[in-house]
DRENDO-1510 file (C-alpha; in Angstrom, 1 decimal, always signed):
<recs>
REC; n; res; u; v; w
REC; 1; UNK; +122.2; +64.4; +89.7 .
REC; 2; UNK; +123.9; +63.0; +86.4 .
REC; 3; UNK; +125.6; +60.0; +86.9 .
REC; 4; UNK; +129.6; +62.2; +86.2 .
REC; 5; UNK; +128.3; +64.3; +88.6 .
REC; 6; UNK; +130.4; +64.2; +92.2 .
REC; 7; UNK; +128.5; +63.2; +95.4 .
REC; 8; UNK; +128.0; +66.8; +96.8 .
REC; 9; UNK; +130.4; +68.0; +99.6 .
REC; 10; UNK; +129.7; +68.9; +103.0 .
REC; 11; UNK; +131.8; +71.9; +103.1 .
REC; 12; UNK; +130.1; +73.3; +100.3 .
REC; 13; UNK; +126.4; +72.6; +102.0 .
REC; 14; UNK; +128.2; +74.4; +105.3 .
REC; 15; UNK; +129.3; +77.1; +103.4 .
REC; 16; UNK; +126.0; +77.4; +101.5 .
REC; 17; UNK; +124.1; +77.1; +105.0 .
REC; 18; UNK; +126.7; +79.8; +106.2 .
REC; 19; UNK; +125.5; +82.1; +103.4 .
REC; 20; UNK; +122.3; +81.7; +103.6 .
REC; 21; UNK; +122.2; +82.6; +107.5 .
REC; 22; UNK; +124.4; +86.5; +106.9 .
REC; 23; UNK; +122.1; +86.9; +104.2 .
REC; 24; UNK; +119.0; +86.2; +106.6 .
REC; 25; UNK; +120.8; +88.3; +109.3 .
REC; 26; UNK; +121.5; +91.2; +106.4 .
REC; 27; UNK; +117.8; +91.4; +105.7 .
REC; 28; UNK; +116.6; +91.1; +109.3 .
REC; 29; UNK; +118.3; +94.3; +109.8 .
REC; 30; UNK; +116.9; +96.0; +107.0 .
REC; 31; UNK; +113.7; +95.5; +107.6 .
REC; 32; UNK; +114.6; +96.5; +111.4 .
REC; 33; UNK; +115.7; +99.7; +110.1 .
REC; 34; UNK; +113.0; +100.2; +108.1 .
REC; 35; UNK; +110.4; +99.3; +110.7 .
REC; 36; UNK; +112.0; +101.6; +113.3 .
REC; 37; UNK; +111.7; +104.5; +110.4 .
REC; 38; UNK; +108.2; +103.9; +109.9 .
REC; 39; UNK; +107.5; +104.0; +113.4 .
REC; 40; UNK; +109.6; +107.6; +113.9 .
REC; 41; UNK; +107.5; +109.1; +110.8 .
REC; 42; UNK; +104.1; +107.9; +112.4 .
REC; 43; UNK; +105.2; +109.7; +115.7 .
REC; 44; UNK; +106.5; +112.5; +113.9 .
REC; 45; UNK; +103.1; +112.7; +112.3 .
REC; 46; UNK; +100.8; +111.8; +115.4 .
REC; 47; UNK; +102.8; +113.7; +117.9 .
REC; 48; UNK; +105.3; +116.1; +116.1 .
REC; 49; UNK; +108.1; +114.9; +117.4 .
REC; 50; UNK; +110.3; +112.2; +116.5 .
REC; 51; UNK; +112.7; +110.0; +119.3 .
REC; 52; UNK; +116.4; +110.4; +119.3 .
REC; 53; UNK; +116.6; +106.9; +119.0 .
REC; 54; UNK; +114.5; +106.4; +116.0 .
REC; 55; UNK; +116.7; +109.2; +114.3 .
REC; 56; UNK; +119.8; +107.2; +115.1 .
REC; 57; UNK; +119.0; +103.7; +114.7 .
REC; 58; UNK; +117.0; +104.0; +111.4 .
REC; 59; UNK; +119.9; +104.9; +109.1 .
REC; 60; UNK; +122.8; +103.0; +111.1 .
REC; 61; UNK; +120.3; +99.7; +110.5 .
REC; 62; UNK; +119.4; +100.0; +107.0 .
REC; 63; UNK; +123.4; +101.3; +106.6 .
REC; 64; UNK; +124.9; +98.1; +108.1 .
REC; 65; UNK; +122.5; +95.4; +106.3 .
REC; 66; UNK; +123.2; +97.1; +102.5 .
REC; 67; UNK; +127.2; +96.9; +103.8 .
REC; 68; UNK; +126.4; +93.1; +104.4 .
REC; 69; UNK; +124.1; +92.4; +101.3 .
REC; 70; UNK; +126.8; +94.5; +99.6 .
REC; 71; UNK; +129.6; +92.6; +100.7 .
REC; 72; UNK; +128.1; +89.2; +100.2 .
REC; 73; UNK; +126.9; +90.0; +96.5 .
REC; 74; UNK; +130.9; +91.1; +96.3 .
REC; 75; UNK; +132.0; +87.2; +97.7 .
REC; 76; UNK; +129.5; +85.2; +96.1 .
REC; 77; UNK; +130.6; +86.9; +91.9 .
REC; 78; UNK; +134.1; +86.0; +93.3 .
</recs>
């Protein structure tokens, strides 16, 4: 820290910590959704079939954490 510099500010930290935990929470659904897609194509190629589930959840995970990365990238260049 230079010596013009001022002491750093809490709410900034807060803020940063604040960030820091969507973005966490952005990429723990992605990989969700992409785990959960993996796991449909390896039934769909062991069994044949795929679960409803995996159909639904895959896209509507991987959908919601790029609208949060999305949306964060958009705050943070403001």
């Amino acid at each position: 820290m230079k010596q013009n510099d001022p002491p750093p500010d809490p709410l900034d930290r807060e803020l940063d910590d604040a960030r820091a935990e969507q973005v966490q929470e952005a990429n723990g659904m992605l990989s969700m959704g992409a785990g959960i897609g993996a796991i449909g194509a390896l039934s769909a190629l062991a069994f044949g079939a795929v679960c409803p589930i995996c159909v639904v959840a895959t896209p509507a995970l991987v959908g919601v954490g790029l609208y949060k990365r999305m949306r964060l990238h958009r705050r943070a260049k403001q």
